[in-house]
Residue frames relative to the residue before (quaternion, step in Angstrom):
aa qw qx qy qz dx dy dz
X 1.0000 0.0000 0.0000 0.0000 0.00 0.00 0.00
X 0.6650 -0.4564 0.5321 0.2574 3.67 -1.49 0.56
X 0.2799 -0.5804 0.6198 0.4479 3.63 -1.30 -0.54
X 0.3971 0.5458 -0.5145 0.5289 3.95 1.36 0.69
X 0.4076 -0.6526 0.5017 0.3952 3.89 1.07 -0.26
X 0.6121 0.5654 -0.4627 0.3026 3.99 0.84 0.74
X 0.5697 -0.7130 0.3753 0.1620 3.16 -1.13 1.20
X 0.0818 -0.6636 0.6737 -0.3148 3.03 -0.98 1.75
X 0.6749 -0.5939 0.3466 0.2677 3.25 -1.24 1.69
X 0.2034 -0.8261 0.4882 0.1947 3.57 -0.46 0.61
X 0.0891 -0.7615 0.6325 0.1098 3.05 -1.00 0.79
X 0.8234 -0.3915 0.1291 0.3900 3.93 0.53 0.96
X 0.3375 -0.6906 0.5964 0.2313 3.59 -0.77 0.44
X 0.2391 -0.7860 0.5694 -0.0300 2.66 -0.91 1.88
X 0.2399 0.7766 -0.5824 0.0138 3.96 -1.03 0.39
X 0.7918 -0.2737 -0.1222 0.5322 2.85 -0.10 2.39
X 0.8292 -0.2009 -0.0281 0.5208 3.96 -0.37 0.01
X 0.6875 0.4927 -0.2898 0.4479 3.80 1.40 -0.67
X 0.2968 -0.6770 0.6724 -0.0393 3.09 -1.25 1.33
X 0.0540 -0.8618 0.4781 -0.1603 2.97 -1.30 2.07
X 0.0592 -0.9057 0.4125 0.0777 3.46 0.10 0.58
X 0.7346 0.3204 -0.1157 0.5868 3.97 -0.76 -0.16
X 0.9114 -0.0599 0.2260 0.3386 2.40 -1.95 -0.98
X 0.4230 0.7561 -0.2542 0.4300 3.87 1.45 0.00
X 0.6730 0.6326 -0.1372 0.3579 2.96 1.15 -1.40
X 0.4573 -0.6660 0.5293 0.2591 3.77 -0.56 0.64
X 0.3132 -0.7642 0.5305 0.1911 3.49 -1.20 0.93
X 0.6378 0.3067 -0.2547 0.6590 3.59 1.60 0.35
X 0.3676 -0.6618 0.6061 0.2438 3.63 -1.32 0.45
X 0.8154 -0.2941 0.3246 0.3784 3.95 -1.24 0.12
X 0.6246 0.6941 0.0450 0.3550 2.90 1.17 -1.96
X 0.7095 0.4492 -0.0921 0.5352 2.90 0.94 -1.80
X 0.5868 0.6044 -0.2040 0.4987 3.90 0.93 -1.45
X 0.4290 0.7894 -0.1805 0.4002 3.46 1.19 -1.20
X 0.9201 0.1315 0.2251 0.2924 2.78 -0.33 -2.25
X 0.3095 0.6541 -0.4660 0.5092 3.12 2.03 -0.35
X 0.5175 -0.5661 0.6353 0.0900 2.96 -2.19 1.21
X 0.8976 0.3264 -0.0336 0.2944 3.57 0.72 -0.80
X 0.2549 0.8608 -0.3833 0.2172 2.83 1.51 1.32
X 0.4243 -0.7587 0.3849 0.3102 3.55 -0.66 0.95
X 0.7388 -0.2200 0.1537 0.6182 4.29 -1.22 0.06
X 0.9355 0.3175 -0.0859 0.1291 3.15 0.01 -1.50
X 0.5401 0.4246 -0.3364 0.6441 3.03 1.73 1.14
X 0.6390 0.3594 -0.5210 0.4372 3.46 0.99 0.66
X 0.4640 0.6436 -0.4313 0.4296 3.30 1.80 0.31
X 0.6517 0.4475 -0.3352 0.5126 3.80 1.03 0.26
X 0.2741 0.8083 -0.4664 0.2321 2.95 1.00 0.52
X 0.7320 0.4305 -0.1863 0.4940 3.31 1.08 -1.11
X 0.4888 0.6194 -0.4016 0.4650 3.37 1.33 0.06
X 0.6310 0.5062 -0.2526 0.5309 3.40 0.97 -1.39
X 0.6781 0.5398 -0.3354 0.3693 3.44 0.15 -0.80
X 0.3968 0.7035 -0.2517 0.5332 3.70 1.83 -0.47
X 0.8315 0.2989 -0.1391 0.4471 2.91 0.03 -1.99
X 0.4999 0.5885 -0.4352 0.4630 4.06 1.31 -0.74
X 0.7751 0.4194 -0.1534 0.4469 3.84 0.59 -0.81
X 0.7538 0.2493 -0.3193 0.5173 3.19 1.06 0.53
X 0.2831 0.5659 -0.5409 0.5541 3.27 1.60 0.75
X 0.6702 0.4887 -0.3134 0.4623 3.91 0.55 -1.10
X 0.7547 0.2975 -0.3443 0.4727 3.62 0.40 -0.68
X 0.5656 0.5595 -0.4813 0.3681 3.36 0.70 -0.27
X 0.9020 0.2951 -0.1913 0.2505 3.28 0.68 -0.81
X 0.0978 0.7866 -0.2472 0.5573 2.51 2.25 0.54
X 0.7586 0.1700 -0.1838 0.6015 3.79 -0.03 -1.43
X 0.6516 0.5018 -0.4986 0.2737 4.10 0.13 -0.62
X 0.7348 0.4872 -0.2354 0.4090 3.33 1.38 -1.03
X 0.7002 0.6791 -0.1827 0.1228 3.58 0.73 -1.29
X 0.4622 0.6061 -0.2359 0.6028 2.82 2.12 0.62
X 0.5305 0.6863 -0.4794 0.1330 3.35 1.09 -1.36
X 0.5434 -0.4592 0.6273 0.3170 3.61 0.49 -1.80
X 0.7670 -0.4893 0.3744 0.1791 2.76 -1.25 -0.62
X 0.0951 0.8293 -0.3999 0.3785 3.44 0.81 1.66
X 0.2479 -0.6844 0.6837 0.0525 3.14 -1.82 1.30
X 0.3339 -0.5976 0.6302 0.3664 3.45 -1.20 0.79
X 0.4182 -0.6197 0.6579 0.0906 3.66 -2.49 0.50
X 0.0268 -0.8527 0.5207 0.0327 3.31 -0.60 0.54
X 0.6146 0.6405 -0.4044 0.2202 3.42 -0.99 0.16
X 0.8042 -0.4801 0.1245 0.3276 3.26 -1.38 1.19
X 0.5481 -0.6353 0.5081 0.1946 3.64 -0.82 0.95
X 0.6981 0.5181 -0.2025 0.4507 3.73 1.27 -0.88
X 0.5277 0.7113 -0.3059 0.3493 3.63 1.64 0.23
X 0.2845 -0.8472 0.4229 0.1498 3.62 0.23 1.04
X 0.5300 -0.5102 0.4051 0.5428 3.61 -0.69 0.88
X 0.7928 0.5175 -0.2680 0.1785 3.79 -0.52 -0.66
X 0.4288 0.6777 -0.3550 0.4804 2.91 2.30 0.16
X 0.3509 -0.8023 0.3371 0.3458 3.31 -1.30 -0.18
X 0.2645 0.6876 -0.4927 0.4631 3.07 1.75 0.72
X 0.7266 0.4471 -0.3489 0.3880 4.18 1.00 -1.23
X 0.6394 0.4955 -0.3231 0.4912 3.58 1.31 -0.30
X 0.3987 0.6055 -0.4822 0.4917 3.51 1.48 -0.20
X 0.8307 0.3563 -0.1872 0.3847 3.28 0.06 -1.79
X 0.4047 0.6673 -0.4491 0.4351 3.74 1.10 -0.07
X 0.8076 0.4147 -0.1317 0.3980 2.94 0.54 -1.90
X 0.4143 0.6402 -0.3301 0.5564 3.75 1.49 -0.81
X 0.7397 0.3839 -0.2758 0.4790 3.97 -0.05 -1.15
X 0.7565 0.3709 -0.3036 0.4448 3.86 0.40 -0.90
X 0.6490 0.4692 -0.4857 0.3503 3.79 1.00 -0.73
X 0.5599 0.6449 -0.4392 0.2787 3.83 1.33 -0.66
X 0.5154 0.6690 -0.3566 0.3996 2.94 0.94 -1.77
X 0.6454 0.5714 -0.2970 0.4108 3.53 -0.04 -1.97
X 0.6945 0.3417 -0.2568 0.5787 4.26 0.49 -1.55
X 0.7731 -0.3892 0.4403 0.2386 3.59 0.07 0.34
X 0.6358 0.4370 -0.3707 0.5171 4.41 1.31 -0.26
X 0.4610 -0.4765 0.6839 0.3045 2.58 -1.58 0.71
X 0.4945 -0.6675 0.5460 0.1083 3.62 -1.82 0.40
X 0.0763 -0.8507 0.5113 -0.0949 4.04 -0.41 1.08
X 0.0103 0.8519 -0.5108 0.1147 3.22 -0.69 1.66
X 0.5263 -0.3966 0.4561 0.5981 3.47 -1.28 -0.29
X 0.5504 -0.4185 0.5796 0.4312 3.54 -0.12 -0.76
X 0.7494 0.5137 -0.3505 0.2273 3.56 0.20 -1.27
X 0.7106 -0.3077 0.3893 0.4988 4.04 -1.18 -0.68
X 0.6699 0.4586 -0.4691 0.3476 3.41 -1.63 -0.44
X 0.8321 0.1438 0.3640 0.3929 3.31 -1.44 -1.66
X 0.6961 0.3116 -0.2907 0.5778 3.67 0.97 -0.61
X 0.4629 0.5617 -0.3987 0.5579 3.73 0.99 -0.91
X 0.6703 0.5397 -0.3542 0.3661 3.90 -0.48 -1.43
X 0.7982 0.3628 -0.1508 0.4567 3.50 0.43 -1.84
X 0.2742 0.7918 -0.1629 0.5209 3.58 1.20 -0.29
X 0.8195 0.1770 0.0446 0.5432 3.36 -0.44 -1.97
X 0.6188 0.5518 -0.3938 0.3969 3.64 0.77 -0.71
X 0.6708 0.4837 -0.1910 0.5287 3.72 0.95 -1.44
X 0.6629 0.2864 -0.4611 0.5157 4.09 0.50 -0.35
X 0.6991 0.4093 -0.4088 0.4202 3.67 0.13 -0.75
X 0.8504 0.3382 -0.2407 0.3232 3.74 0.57 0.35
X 0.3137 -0.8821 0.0922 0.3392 2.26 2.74 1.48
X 0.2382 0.6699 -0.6550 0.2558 3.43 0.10 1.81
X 0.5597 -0.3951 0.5386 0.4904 3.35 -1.62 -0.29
X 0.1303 -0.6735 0.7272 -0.0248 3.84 -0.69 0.94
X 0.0753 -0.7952 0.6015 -0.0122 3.86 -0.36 0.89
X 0.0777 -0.8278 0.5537 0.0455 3.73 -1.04 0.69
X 0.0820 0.8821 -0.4631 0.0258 3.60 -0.02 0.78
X 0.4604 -0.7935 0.3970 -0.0284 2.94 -0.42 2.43
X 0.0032 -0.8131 0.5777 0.0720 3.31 -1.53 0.07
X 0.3636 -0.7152 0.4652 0.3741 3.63 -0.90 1.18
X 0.0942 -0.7060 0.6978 -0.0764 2.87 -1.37 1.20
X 0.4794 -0.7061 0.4342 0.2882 4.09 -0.87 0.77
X 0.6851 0.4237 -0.4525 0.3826 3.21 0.34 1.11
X 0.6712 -0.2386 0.3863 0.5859 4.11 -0.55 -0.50
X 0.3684 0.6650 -0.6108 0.2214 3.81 -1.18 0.13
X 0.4005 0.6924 -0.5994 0.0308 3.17 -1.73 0.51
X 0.6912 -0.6276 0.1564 0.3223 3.36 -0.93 0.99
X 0.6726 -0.5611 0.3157 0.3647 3.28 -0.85 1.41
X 0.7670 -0.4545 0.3069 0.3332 3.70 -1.52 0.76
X 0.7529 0.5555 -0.2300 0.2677 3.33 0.89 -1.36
X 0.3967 0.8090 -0.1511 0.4065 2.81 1.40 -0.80
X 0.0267 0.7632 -0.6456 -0.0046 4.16 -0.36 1.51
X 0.8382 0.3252 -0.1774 0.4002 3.57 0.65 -0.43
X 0.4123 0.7652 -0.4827 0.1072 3.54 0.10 0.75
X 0.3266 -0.6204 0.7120 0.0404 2.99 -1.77 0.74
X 0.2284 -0.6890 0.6873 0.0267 3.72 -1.40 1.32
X 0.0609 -0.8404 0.5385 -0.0069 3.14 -1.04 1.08
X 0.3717 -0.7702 0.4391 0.2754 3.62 -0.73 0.46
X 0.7540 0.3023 -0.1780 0.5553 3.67 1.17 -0.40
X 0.3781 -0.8234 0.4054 0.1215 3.39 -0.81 0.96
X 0.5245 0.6682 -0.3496 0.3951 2.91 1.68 0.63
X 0.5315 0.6628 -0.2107 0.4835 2.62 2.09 -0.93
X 0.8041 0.3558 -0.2088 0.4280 3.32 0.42 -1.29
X 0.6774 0.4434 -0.4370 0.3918 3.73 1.06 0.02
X 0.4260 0.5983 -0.4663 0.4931 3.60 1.20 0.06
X 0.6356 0.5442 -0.3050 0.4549 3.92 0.90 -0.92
X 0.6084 0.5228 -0.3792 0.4612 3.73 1.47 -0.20
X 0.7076 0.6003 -0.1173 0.3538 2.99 1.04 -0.86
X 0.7580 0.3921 -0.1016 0.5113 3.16 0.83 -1.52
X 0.7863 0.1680 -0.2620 0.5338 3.81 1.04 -0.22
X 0.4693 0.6302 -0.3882 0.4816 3.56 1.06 0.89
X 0.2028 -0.6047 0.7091 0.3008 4.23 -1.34 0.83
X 0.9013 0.1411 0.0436 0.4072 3.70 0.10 -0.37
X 0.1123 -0.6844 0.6690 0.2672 3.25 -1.26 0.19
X 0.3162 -0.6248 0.6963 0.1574 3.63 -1.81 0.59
X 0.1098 -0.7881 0.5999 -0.0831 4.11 -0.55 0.78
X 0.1625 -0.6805 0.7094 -0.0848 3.23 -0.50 1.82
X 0.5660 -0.6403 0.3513 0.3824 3.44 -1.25 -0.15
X 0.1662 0.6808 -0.7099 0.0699 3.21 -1.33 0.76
X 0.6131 -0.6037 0.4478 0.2433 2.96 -1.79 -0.11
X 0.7285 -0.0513 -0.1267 0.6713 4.20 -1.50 -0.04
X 0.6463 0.5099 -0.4488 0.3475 3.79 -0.33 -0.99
X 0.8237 0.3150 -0.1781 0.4365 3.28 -0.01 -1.19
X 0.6130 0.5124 -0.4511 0.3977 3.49 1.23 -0.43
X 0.6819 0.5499 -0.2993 0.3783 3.73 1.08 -0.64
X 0.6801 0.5000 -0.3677 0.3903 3.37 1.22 -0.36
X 0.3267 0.7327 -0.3481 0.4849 3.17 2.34 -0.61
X 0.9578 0.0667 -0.0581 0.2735 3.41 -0.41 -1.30
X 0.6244 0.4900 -0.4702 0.3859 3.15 1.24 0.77
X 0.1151 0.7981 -0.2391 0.5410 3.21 1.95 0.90
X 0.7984 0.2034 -0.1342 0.5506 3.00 0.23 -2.10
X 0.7048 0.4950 -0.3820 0.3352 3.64 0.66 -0.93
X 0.4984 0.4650 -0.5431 0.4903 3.98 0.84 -0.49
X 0.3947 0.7725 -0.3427 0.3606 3.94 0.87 -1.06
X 0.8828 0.3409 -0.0508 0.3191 2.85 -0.03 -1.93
X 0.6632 0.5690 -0.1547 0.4610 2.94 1.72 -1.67
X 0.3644 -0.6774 0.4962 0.4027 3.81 1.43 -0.48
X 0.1973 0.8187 -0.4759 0.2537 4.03 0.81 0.64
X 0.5523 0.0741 0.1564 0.8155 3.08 1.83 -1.68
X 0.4978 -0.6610 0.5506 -0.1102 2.93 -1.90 1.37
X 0.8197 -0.1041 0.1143 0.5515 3.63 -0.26 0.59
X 0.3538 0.7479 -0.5134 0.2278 3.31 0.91 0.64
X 0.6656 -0.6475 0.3633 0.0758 3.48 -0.70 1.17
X 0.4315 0.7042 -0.5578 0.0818 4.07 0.51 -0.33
X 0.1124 0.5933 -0.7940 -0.0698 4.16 -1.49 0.44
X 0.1595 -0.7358 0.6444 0.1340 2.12 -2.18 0.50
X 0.5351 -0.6781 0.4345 0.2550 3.41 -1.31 1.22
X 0.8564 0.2084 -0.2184 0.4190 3.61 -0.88 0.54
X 0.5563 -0.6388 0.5015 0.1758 3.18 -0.73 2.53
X 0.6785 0.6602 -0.1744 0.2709 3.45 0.39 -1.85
X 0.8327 0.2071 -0.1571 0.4889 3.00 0.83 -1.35
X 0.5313 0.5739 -0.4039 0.4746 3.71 1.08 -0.57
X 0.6221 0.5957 -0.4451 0.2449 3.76 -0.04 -1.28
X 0.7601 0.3460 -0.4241 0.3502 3.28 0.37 -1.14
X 0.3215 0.7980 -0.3480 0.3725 3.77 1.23 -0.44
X 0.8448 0.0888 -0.0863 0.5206 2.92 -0.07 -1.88
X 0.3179 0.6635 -0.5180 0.4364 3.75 0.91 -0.13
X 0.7715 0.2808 -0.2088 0.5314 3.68 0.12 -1.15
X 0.6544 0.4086 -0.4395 0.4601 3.98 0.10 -0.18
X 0.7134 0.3430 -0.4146 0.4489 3.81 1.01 0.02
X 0.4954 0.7613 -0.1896 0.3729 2.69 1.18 -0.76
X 0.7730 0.5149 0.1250 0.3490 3.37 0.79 -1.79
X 0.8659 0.1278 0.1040 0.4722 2.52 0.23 -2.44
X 0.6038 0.5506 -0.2958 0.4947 3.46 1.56 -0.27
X 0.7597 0.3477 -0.3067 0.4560 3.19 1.08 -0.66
X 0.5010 0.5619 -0.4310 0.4975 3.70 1.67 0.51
X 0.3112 -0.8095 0.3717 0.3312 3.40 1.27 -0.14
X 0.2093 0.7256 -0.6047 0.2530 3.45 1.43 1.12
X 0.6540 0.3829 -0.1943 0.6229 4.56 1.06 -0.84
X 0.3818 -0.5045 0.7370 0.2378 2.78 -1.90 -0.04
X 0.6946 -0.4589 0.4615 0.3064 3.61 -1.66 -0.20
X 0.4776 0.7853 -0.1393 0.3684 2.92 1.48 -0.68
X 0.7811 0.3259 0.0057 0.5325 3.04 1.18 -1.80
X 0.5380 0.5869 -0.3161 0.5160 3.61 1.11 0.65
X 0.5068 0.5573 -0.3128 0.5786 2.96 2.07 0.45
X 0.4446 0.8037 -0.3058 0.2508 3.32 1.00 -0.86
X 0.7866 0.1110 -0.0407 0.6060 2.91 0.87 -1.55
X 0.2511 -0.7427 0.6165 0.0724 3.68 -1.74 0.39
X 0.2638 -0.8662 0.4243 0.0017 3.06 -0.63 1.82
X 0.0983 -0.9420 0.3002 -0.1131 3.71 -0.87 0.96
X 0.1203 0.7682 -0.5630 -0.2801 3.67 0.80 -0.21
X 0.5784 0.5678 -0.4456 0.3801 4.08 0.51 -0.58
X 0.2053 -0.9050 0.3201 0.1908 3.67 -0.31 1.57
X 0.1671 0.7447 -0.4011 0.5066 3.02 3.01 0.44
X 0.6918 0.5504 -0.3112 0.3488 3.26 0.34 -1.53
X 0.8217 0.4255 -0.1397 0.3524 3.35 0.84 -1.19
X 0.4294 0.6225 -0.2960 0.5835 3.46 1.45 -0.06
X 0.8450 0.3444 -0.2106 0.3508 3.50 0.28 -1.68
X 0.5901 0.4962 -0.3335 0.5425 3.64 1.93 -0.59
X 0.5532 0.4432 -0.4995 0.4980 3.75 0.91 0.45
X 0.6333 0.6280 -0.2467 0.3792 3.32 0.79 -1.16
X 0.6654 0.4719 -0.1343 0.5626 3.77 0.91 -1.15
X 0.6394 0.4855 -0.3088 0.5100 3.69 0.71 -1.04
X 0.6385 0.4457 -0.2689 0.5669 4.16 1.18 -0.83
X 0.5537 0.5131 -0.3576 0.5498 3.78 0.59 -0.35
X 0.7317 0.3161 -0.2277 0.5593 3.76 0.12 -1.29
X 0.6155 0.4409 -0.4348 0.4876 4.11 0.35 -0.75
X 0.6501 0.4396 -0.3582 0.5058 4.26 0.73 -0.46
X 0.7631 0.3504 -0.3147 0.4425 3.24 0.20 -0.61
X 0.6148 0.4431 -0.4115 0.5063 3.80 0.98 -0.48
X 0.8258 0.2549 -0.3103 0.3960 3.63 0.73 -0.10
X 0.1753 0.7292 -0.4787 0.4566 3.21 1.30 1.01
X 0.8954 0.3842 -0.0265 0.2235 2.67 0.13 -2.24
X 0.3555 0.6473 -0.1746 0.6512 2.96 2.47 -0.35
X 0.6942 0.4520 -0.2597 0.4963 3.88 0.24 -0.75
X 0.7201 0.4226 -0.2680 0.4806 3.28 1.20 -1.32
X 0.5559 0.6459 -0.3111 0.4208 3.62 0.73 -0.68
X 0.6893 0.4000 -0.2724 0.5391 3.44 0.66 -1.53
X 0.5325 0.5824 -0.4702 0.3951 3.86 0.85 -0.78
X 0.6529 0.6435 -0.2238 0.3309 3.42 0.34 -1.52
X 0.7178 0.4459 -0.1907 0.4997 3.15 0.55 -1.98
X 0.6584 0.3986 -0.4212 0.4798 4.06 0.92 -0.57
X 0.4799 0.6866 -0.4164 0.3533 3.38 0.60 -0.54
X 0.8005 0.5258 -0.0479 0.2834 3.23 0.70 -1.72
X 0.6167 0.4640 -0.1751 0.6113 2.92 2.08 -1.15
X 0.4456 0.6292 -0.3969 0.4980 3.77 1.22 -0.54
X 0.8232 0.3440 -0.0934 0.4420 3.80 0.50 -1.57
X 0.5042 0.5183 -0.3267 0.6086 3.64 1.62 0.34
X 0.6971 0.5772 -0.3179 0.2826 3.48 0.87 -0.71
X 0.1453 -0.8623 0.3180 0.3664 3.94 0.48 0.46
X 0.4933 -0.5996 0.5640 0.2811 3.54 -1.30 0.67
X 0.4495 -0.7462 0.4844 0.0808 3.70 -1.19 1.69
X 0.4407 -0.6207 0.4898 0.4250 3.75 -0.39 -0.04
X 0.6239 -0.6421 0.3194 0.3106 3.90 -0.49 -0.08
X 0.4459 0.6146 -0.3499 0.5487 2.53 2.14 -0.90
X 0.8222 0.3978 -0.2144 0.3460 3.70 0.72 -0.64
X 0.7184 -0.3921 0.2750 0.5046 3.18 0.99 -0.11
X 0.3743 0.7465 -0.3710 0.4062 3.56 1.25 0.35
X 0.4258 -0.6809 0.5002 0.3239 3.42 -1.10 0.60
């Protein structure tokens, strides 16, 4: 099964090096145990254990990633069958990156994440999959050379983020809507800077953003501002090359920023006067 709960050959339930199958399997995930409201003394007394294992989910993925390069997270619905044309979108989405030079970032799972995935290995990139324990069978789609399984989903969406210029968003569903808008809101909130996010299908986005201008702009809950954020597209060229450009301008605006601040020390360095020794000079 998916973490969308769709079924997909299993190849064991993994949590950290042990490999479970059947009747093995947990009937709750990390997560779940976590978040449960109704935990008795002696599980809130592991707390400080857990907090351990939360911090070495981060470093783990931390050292697997911190090398990758240059890479865009994929999105999109797990329920997309190769024969759609959203899965040949995301096919085609994974190989045009590769081609610019990124390495490629998924859930790990089938649909839309499979697609983007299968595009990036067959067009001999890094094609990254980033898993989650979930209480059923699951494991990261074939295409996939680099993966990492995580038990907290806090963990592994920070790993989109922090080793990613952009995200590209095909369609899918809650999943894909949460990586969507917490995206736009780090966006919005300035958390992350020039961060890049399109999305692929007029058809399906419009009614979306149709209703956030519509809606939320005219409730004054946004600004005008924030209706920029994102960039719409059905042309998955289109969507590559507006990630691709948006990293080109974000270097060169912080070049030119590095240089500037260089300068301006330079200037204050060569304004500063030099003491005799007799006074305290060097």
């Amino acid at each position: 099964m998916s973490d969308e709960g769709i079924p997909q050959s299993g190849r064991g339930y993994r949590r950290g090096p042990v490999l479970l199958r059947g009747k093995q399997i947990p009937r709750t995930t990390t997560d779940q145990r976590l978040l449960a409201p109704d935990q008795d003394t002696e599980w809130l007394h592991s707390d400080p254990w857990r907090v351990l294992r939360i911090q070495s989910e981060f470093v783990e993925g931390f050292g697997a990633l911190a090398e990758l390069g240059k890479a865009v997270s994929v999105f999109g619905s797990a329920r997309t069958k190769p024969d759609h044309a959203d899965y040949q979108a995301g096919e085609t989405v994974g190989r045009l990156l590769v081609e610019a030079g990124y390495s490629v970032i998924t859930g790990g799972g089938p649909g839309v994440m499979e697609a983007a995935n299968k595009g990036a290995a067959q067009a001999g990139g890094t094609s990254v999959g980033l898993g989650i324990e979930l209480p059923f069978e699951q494991g990261v789609n074939e295409y996939v050379n680099l993966g990492i399984n995580f038990r907290y989903f806090f963990a592994r969406k920070t790993m989109f983020l922090k080793y990613a210029q952009g995200f590209i968003v095909l369609p899918g569903g809650f999943g894909t809507f949460d990586e969507l808008f917490e995206a736009v809101t780090l966006v919005q909130t300035h958390k992350v800077t020039q961060f890049p996010i399109v999305l692929v299908g007029t058809e399906y986005w419009s009614g979306l953003l149709e209703w956030v201008r519509s809606t939320a702009l005219a409730h004054g809950t946004i600004s005008d501002v924030d209706l920029d954020i994102v960039h719409l597209t059905d042309d998955p060229a289109e969507a590559v090359r507006h990630v691709v450009q948006r990293a080109h301008q974000i270097a060169a605006e912080k070049a030119a920023l590095q240089a500037a601040a260089a300068a301006e020390r330079a200037t204050e360095d060569a304004a500063e006067p030099v003491l005799p020794r007799s006074l305290g000079g060097s």
